[in-house]
MARVEXDREN-90125 format. One record per residue (C-alpha): residue in three letters; x, y, z. Coordinates in pm, 1 decimal, padded with zeros to 6 digits. Layout:
N
{code=ALA u=X v=Y w=Z};
...
***
This chain:
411
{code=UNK u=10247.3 v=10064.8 w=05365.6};
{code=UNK u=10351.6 v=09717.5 w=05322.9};
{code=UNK u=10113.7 v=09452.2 w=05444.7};
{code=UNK u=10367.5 v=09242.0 w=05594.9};
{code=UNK u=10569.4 v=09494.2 w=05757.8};
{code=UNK u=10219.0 v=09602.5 w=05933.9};
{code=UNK u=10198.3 v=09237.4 w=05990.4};
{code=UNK u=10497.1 v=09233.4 w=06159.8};
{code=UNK u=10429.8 v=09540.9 w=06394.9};
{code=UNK u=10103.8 v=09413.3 w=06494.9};
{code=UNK u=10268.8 v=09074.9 w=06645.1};
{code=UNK u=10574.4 v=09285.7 w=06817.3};
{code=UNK u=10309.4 v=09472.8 w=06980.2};
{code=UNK u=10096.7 v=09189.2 w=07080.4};
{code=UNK u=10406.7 v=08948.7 w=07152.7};
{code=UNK u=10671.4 v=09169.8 w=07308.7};
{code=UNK u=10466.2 v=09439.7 w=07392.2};
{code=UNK u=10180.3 v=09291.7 w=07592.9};
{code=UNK u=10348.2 v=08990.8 w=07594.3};
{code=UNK u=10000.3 v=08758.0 w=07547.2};
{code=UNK u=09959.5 v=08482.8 w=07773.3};
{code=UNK u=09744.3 v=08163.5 w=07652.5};
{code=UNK u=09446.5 v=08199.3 w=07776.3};
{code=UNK u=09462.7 v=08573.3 w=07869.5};
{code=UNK u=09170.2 v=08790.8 w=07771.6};
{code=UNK u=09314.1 v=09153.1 w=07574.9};
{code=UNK u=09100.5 v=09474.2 w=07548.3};
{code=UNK u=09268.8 v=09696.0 w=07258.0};
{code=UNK u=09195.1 v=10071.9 w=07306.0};
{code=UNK u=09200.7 v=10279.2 w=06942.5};
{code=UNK u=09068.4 v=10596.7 w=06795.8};
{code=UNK u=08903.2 v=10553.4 w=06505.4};
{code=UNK u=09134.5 v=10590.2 w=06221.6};
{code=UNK u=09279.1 v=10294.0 w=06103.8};
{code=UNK u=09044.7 v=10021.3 w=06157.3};
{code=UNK u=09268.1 v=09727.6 w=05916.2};
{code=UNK u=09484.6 v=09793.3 w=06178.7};
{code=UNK u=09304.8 v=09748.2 w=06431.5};
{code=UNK u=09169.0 v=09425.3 w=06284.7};
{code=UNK u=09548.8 v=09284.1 w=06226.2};
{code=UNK u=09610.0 v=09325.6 w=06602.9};
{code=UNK u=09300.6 v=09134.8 w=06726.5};
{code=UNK u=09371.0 v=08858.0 w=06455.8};
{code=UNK u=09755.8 v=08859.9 w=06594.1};
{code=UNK u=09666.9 v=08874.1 w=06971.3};
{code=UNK u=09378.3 v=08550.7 w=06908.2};
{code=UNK u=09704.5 v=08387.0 w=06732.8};
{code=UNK u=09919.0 v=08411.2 w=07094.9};
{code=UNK u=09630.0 v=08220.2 w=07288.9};
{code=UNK u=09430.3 v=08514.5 w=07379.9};
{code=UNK u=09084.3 v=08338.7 w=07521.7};
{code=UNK u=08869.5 v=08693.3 w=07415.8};
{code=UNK u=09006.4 v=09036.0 w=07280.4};
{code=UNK u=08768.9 v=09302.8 w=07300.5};
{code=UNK u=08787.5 v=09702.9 w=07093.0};
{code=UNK u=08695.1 v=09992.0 w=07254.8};
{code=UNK u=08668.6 v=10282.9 w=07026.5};
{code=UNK u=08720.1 v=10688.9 w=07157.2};
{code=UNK u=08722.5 v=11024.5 w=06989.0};
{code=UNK u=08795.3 v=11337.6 w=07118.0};
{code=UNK u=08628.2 v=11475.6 w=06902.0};
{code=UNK u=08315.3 v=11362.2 w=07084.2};
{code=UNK u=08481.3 v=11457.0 w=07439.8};
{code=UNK u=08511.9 v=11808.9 w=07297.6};
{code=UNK u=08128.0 v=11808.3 w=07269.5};
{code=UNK u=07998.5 v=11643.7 w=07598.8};
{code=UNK u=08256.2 v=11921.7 w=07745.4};
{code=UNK u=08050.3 v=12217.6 w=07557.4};
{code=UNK u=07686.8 v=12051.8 w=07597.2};
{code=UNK u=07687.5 v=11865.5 w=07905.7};
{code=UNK u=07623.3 v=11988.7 w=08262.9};
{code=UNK u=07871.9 v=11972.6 w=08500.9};
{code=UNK u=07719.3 v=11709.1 w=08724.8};
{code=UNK u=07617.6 v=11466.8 w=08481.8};
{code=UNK u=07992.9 v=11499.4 w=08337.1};
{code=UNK u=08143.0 v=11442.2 w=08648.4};
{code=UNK u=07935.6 v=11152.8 w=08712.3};
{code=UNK u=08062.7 v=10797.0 w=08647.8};
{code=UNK u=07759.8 v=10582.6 w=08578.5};
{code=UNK u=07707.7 v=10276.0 w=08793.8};
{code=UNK u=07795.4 v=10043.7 w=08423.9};
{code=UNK u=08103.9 v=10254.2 w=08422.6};
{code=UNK u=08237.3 v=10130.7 w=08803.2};
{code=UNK u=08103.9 v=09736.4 w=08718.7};
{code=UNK u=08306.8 v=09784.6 w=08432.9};
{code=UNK u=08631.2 v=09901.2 w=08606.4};
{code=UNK u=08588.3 v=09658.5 w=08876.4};
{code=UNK u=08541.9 v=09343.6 w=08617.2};
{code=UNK u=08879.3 v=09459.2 w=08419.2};
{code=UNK u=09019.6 v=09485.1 w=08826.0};
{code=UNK u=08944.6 v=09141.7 w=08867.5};
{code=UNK u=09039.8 v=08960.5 w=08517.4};
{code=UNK u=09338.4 v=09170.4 w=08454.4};
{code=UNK u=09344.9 v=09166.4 w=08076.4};
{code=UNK u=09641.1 v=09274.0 w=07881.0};
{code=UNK u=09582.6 v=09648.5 w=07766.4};
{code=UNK u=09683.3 v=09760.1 w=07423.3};
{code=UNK u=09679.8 v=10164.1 w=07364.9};
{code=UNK u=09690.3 v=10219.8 w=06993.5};
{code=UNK u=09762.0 v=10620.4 w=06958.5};
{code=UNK u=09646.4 v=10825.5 w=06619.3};
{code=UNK u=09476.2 v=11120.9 w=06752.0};
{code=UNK u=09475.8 v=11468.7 w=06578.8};
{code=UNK u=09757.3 v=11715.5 w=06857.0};
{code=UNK u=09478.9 v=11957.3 w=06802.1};
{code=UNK u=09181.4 v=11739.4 w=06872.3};
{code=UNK u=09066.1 v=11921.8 w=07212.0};
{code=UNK u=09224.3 v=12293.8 w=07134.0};
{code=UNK u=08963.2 v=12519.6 w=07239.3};
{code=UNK u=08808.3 v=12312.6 w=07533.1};
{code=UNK u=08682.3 v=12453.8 w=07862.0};
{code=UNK u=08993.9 v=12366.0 w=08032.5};
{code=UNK u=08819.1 v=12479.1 w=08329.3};
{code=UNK u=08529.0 v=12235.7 w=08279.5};
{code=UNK u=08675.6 v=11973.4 w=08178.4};
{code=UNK u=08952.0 v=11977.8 w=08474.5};
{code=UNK u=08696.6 v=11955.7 w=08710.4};
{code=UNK u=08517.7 v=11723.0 w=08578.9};
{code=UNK u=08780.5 v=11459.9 w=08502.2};
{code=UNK u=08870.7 v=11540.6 w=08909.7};
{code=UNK u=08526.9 v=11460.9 w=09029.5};
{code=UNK u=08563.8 v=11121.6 w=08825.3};
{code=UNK u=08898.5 v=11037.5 w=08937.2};
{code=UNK u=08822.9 v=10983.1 w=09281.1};
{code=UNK u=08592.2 v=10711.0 w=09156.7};
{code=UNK u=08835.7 v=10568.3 w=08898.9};
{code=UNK u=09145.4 v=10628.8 w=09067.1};
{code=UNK u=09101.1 v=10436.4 w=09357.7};
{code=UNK u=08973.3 v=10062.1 w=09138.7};
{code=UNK u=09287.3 v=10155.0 w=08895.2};
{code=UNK u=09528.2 v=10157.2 w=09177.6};
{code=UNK u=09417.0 v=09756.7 w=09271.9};
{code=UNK u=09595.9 v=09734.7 w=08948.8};
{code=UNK u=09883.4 v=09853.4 w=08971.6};
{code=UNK u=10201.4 v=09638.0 w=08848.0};
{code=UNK u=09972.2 v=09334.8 w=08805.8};
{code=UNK u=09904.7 v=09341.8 w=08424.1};
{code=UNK u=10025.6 v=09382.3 w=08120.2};
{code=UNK u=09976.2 v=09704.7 w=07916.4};
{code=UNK u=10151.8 v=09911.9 w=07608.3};
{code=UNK u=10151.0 v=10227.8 w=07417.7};
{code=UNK u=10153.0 v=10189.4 w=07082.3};
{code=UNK u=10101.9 v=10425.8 w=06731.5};
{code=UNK u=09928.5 v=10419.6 w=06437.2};
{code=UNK u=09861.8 v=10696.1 w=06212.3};
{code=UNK u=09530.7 v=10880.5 w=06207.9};
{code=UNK u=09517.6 v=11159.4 w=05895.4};
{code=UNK u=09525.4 v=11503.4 w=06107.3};
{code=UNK u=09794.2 v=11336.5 w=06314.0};
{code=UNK u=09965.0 v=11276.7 w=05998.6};
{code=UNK u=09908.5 v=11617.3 w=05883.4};
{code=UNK u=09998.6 v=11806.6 w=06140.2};
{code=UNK u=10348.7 v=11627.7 w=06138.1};
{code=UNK u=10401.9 v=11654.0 w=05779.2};
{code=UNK u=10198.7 v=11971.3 w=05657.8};
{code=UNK u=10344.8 v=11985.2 w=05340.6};
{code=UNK u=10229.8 v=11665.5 w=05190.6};
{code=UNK u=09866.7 v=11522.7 w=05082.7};
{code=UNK u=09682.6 v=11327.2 w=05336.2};
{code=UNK u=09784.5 v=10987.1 w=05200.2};
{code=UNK u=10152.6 v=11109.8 w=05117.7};
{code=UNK u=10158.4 v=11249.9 w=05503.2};
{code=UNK u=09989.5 v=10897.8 w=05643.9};
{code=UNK u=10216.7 v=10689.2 w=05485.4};
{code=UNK u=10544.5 v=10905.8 w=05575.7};
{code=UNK u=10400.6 v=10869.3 w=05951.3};
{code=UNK u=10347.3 v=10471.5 w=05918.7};
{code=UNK u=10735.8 v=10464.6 w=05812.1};
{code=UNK u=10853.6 v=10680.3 w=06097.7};
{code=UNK u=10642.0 v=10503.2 w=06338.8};
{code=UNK u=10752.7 v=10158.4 w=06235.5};
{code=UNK u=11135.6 v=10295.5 w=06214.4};
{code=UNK u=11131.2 v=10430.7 w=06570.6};
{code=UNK u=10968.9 v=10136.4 w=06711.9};
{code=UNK u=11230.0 v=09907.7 w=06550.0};
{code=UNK u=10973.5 v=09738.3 w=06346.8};
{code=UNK u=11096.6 v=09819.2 w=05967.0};
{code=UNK u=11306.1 v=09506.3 w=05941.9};
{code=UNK u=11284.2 v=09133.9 w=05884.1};
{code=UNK u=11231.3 v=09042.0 w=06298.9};
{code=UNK u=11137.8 v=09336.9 w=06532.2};
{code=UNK u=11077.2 v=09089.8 w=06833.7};
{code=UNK u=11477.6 v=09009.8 w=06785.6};
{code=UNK u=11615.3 v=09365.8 w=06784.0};
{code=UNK u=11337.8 v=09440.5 w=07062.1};
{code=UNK u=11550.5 v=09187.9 w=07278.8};
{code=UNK u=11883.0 v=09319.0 w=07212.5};
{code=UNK u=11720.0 v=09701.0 w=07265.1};
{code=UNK u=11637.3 v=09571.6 w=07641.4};
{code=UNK u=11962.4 v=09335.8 w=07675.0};
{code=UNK u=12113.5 v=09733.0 w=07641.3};
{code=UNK u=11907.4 v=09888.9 w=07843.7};
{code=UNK u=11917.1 v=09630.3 w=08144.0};
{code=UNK u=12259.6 v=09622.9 w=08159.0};
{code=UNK u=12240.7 v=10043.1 w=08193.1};
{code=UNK u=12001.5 v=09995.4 w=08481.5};
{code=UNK u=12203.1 v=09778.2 w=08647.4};
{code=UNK u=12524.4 v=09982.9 w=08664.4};
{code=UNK u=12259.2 v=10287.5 w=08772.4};
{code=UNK u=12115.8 v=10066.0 w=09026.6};
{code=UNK u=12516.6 v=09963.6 w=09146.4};
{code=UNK u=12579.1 v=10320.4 w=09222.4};
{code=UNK u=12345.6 v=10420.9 w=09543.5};
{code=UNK u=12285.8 v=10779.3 w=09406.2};
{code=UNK u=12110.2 v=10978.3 w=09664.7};
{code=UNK u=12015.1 v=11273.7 w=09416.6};
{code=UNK u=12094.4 v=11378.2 w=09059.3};
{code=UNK u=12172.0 v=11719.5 w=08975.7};
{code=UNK u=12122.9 v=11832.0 w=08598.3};
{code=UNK u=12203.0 v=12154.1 w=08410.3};
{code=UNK u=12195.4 v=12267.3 w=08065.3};
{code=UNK u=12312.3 v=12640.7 w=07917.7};
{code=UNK u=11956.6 v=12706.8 w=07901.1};
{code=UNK u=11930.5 v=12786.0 w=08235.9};
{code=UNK u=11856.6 v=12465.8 w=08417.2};
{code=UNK u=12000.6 v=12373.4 w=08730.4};
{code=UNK u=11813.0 v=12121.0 w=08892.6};
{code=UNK u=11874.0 v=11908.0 w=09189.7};
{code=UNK u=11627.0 v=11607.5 w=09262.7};
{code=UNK u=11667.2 v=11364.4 w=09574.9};
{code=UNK u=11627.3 v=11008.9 w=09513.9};
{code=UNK u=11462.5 v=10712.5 w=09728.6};
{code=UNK u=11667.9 v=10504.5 w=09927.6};
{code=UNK u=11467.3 v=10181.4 w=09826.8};
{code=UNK u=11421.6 v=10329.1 w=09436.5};
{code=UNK u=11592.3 v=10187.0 w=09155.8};
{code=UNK u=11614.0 v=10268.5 w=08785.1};
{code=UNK u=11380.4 v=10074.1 w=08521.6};
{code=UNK u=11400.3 v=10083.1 w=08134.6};
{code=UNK u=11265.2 v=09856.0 w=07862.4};
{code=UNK u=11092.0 v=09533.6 w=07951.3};
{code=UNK u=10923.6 v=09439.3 w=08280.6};
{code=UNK u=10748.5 v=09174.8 w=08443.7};
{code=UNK u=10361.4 v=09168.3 w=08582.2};
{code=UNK u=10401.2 v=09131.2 w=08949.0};
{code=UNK u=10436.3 v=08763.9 w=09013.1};
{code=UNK u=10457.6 v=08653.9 w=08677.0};
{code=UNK u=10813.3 v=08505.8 w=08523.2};
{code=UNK u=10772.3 v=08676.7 w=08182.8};
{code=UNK u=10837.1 v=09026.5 w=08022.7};
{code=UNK u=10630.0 v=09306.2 w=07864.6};
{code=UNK u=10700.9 v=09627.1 w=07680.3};
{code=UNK u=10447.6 v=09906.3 w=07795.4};
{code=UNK u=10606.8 v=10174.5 w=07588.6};
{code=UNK u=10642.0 v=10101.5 w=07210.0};
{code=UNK u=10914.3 v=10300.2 w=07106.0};
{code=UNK u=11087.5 v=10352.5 w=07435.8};
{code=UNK u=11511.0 v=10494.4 w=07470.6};
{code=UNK u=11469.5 v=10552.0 w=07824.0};
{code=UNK u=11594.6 v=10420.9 w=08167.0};
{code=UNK u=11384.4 v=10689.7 w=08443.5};
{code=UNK u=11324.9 v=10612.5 w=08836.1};
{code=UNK u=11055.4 v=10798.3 w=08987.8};
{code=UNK u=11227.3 v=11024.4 w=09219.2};
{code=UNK u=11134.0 v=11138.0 w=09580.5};
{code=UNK u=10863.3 v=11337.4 w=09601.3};
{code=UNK u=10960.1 v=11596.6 w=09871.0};
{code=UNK u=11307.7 v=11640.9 w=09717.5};
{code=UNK u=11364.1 v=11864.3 w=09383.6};
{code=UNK u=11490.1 v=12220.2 w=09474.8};
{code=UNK u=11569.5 v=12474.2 w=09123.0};
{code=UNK u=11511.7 v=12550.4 w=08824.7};
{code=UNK u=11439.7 v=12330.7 w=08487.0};
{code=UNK u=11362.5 v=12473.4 w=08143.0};
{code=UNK u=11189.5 v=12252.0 w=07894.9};
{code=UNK u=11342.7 v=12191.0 w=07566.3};
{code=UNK u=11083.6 v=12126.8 w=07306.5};
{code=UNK u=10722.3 v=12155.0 w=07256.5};
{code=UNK u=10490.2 v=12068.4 w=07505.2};
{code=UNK u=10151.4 v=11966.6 w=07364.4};
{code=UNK u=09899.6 v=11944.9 w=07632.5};
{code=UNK u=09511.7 v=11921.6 w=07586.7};
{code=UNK u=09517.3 v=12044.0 w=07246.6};
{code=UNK u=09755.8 v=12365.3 w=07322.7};
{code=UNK u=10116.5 v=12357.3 w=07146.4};
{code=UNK u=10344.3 v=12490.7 w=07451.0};
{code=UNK u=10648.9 v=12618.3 w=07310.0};
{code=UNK u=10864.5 v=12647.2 w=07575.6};
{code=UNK u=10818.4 v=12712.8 w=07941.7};
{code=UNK u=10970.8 v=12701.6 w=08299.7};
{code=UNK u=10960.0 v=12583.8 w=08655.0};
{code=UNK u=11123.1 v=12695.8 w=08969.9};
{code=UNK u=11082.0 v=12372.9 w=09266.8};
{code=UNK u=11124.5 v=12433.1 w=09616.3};
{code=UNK u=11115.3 v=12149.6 w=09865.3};
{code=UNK u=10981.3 v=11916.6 w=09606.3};
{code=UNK u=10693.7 v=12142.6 w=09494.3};
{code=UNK u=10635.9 v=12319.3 w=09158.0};
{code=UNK u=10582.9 v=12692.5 w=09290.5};
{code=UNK u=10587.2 v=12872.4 w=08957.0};
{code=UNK u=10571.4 v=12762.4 w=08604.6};
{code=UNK u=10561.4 v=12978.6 w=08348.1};
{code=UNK u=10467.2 v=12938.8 w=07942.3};
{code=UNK u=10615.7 v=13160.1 w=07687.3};
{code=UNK u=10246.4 v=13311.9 w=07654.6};
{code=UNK u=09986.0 v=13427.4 w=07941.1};
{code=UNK u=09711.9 v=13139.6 w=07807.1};
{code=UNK u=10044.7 v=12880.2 w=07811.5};
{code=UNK u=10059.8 v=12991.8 w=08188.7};
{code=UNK u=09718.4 v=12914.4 w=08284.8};
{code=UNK u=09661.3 v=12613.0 w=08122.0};
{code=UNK u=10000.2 v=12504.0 w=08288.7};
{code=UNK u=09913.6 v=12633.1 w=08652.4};
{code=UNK u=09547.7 v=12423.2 w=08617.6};
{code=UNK u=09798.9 v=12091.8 w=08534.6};
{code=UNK u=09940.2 v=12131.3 w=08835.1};
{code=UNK u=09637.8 v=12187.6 w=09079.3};
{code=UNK u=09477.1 v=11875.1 w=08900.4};
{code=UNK u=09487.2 v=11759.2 w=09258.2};
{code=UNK u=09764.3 v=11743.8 w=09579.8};
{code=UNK u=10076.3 v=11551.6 w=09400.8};
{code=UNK u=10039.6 v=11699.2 w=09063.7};
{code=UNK u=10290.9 v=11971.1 w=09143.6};
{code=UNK u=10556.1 v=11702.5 w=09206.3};
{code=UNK u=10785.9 v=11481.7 w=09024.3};
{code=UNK u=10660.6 v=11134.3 w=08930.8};
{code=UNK u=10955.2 v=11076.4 w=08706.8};
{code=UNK u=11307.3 v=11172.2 w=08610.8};
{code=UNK u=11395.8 v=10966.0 w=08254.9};
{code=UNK u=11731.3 v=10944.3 w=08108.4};
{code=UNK u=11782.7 v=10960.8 w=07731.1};
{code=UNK u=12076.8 v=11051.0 w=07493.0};
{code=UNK u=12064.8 v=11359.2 w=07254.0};
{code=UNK u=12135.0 v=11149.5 w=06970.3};
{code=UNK u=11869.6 v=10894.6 w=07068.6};
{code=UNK u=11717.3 v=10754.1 w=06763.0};
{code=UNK u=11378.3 v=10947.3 w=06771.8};
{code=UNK u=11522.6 v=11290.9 w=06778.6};
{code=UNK u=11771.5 v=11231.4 w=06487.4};
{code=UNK u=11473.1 v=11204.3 w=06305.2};
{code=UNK u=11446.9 v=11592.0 w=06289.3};
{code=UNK u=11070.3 v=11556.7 w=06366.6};
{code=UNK u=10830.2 v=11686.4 w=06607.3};
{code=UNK u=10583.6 v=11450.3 w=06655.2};
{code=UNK u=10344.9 v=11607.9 w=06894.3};
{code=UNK u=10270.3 v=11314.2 w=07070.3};
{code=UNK u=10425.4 v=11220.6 w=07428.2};
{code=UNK u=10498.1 v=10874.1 w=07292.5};
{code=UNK u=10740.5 v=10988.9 w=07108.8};
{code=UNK u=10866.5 v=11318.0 w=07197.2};
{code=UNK u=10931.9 v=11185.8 w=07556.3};
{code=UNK u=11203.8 v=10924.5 w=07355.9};
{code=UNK u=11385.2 v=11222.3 w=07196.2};
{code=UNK u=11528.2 v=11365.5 w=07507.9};
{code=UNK u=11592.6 v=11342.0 w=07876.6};
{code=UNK u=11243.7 v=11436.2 w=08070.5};
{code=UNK u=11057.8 v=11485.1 w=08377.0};
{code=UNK u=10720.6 v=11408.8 w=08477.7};
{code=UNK u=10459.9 v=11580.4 w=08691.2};
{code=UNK u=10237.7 v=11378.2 w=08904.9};
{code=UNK u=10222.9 v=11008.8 w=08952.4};
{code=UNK u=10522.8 v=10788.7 w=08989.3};
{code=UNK u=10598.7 v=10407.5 w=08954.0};
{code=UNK u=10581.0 v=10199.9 w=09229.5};
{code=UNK u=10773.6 v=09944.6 w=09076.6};
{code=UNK u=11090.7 v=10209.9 w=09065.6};
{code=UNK u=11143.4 v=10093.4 w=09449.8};
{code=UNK u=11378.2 v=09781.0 w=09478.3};
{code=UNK u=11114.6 v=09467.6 w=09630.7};
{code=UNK u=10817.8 v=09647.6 w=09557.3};
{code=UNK u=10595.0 v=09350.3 w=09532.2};
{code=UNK u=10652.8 v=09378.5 w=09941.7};
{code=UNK u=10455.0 v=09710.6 w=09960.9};
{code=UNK u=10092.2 v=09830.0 w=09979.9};
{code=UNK u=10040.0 v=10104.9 w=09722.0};
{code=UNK u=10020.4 v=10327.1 w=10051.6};
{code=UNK u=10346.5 v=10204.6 w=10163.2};
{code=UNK u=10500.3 v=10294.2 w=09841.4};
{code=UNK u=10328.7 v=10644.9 w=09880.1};
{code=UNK u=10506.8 v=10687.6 w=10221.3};
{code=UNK u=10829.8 v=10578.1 w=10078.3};
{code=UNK u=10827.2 v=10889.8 w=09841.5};
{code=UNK u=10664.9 v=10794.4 w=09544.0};
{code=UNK u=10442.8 v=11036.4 w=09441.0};
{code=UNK u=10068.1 v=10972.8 w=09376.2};
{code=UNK u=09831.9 v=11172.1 w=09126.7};
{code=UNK u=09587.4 v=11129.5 w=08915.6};
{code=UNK u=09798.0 v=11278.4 w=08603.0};
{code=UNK u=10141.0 v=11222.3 w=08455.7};
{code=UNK u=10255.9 v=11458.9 w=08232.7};
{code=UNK u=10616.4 v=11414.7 w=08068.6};
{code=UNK u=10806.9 v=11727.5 w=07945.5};
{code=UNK u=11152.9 v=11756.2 w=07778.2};
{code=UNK u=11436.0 v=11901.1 w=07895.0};
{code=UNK u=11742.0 v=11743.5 w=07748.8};
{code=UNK u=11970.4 v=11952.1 w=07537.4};
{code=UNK u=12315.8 v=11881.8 w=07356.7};
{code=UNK u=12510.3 v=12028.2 w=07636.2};
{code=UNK u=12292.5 v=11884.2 w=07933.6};
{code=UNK u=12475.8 v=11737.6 w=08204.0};
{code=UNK u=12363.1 v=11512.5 w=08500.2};
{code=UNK u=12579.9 v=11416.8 w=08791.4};
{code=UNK u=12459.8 v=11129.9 w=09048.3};
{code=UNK u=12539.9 v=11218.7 w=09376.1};
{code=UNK u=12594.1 v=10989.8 w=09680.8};
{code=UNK u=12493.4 v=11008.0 w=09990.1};
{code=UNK u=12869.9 v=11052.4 w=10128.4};
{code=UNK u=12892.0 v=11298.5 w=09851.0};
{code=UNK u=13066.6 v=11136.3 w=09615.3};
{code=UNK u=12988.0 v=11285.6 w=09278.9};
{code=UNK u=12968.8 v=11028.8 w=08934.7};
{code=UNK u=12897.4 v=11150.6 w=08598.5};
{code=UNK u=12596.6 v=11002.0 w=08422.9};
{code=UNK u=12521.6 v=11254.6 w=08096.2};
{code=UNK u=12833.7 v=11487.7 w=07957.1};
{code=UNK u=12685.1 v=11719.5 w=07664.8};
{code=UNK u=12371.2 v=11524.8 w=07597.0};
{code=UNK u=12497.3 v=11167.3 w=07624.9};
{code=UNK u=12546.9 v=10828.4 w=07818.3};
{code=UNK u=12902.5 v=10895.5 w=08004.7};
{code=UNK u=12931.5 v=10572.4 w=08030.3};
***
């Protein structure tokens, strides 16, 4: 891949999507597959004024073997380094770069089991120093291409012919494969802001979607919630950041105790190293009651998702995008949330976004909670947008406005 256009997608990420302050320290968190990369973004991110950028390297490769060889109470255990750690990133706040490359398959054939349990004895240590953060930083999701990645993709090809064909997919969906990405980034959320505004004009009280698949969903909305897409801003700060790099979406996080039917998903699922095909959920009163995967191992693995703990079995999200967004005209399955999530309208189970409710900065995390965003220590986004989906918003004097006709914006 060209050197400048990686050049160029290393300063969108650090400049529109973290959005570097001077001064600002930036940890960037990467697997480790493409290391020049990784290099170009710390270089790039030093250039904006950061004061210190730090790399932290993970492979799940290596999870997969503390899973098999360690006990289960010194996996469960976060390590007293582990909590200073957390509680110094609490307190400085530094931007947060995600760079994604890992092989689908990387933890297929894990004690699910084990593992579960042990990432649910550690969240109630994490969990609680994370949630001090909330809306106060800066933070994106970005890609790079890591060979199996690549490979699994694009099976046909060699492993450099497969890498490369990922690096120009990656850079095309994230808007990054011309002359000045940071210029159609700002046009991309002039588009998307002005669709959240008309949403946010409408005071929907519920949305009802349905698709000839079989879904026929109806999910209640917050009085206080509003719908977000695109760029953001750090809670008391007068500038904008990009946490999702690509993003086509505009999604509210819904109200926990109200979602009542049934929803099919509409392409793969890949979860924890297992390819779901397809599967399906009935909700009743907010609550997932039954899901069900094409297979009996799909079905368990799904049902232990949604025990993770008490909100994981409700919506966090409901996200709006177009059939013909740019990502699924593609033709690709990319196996990787970033991007699947941005070829279709999806749902989320588990935690919400507190920022979704209109003067959040006014709220405790806890008020938030009580307001009907959902807490959880997962979030797990599934498709279920189709060419003939349809979503009506519905008022709460019943007045009913179309938002999706077959697949797309209706207005």
């Amino acid at each position: 891949m060209k050197k400048s256009l990686l050049r160029n997608y290393a300063k969108l990420i650090v400049r529109m999507g973290v959005s570097v302050q001077k001064g600002q320290e930036v940890v960037v968190m990467a697997s480790p597959d493409q290391p020049d990369f990784v290099y170009t973004v710390v270089e790039e991110a030093y250039r904006a004024g950061a004061s210190k950028v730090s790399v932290e390297y993970s492979d799940g490769r290596l999870t997969k073997l503390h899973v098999r060889h360690m006990g289960m109470r010194k996996l469960s255990k976060v390590e007293d380094w582990e909590v200073a750690k957390l509680k110094h990133r609490a307190g400085v706040l530094p931007c947060m770069i995600y760079l994604e490359s890992e092989d689908p398959d990387v933890l297929k054939g894990i004690r699910m089991d084990k593992y579960a349990k042990s990432r649910q004895a550690r969240s109630k240590v994490i969990k609680p120093i994370r949630d001090t953060m909330d809306n106060k930083y800066q933070w994106v999701i970005a890609a790079v291409p890591g060979r199996k990645w690549a490979k699994k993709v694009f099976p046909e090809l060699n492993v450099y012919a497969a890498v490369e064909k990922l690096w120009e997919y990656i850079l095309k969906c994230a808007r990054a494969d011309g002359d000045d990405p940071c210029e159609e980034w700002k046009k991309h959320n002039e588009n998307l802001s002005r669709r959240c505004e008309y949403l946010n004009s409408l005071g929907l009280d519920s949305l009802h979607i349905t698709s000839s698949n079989g879904t026929d969903l109806h999910v209640g909305l917050i009085p206080d919630g509003i719908f977000e897409g695109g760029a953001e801003k750090p809670l008391g700060k007068d500038f904008f950041y990009n946490p999702n790099m690509p993003s086509e979406e505009i999604f509210t996080s819904p109200d926990k105790k109200r979602a009542d039917g049934v929803v099919f998903s509409s392409r793969p699922f890949s979860y924890r190293g297992l390819l779901i095909k397809s599967f399906r959920v009935r909700f009743e009163g907010g609550k997932a009651v039954e899901i069900t995967g094409s297979t009996d191992d799909e079905t368990k693995v799904l049902n232990t998702m949604i025990k993770m703990d008490e909100g994981a079995c409700s919506l966090g999200e409901f996200a709006l995008v177009p059939y013909t967004s740019p990502i699924r005209e593609t033709g690709i399955i990319y196996y990787n949330t970033l991007f699947d999530e941005n070829a279709a309208c999806h749902l989320a189970l588990g935690a919400g976004f507190t920022s979704c409710l209109r003067d959040f900065e006014k709220y405790t995390i806890q008020e938030a909670w009580d307001k009907g965003i959902n807490d959880s220590m997962i979030h797990e986004d599934f498709m279920v947008g189709t060419s003939d989906t349809d979503i009506t918003g519905i008022t709460a004097d019943g007045k009913e406005i179309p938002i999706f006709r077959k697949g797309e914006w209706a207005f």
